[in-house]
C-alpha positions in Angstrom: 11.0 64.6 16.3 10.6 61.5 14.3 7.7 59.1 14.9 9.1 55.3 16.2 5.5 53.8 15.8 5.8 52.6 12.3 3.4 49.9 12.9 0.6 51.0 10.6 3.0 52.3 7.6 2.0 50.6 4.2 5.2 50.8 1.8 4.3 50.6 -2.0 6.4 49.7 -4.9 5.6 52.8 -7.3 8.5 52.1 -9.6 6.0 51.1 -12.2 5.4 55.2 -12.5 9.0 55.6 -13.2 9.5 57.1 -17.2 13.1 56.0 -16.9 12.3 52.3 -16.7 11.3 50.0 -19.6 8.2 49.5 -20.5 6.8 46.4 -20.7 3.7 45.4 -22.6 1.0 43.0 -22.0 -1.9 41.8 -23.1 -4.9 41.4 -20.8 -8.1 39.3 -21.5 -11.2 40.5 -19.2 -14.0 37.7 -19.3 -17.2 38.9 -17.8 -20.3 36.8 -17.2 -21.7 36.3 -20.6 -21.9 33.4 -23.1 -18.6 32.3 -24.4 -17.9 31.3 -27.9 -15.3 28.5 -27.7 -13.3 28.8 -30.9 -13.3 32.7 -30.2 -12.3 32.6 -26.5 -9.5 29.9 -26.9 -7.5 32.1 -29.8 -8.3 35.7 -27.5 -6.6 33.6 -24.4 -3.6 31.7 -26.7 -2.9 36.1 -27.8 -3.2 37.2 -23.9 -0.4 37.1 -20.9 -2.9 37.3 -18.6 -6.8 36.4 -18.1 -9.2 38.3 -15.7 -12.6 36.4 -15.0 -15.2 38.9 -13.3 -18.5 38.3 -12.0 -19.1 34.4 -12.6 -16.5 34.1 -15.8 -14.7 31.6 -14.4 -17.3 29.3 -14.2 -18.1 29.7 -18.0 -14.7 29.7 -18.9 -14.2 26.4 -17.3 -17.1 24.9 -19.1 -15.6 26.2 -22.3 -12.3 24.3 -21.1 -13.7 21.3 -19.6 -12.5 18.5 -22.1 -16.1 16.3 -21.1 -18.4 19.3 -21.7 -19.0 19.1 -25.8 -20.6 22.8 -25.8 
């Protein structure tokens, strides 16, 4: 007998576990809530594809980036 409430069925993609399929590299920059050193920070983010801020990053990162802050 086959269940028609399919209401609360999550589908996930797990073709990201697949061996056969190519693998595809990338570089991740996690920034957590600490003192940023500009000149260090901008070349990490120009290496990364991708940039994770965590616990009040952000907000440092955009002081880093914001073109009227000196620092």
């Amino acid at each position: 007998m086959i269940n028609d409430n399919c209401e609360n069925i999550n589908i996930i993609d797990l073709r990201f576990l697949d061996v056969l399929e190519e693998k595809i590299r990338y570089t991740v920059l996690i920034i957590l809530n600490r003192p940023l050193i500009k000149e260090f920070y901008l070349r990490l983010m120009n290496l990364s594809n991708f940039i994770i801020c965590a616990d009040g990053a952000a907000n440092r990162l955009y002081q880093i980036l914001d073109k009227n802050n000196p620092m």
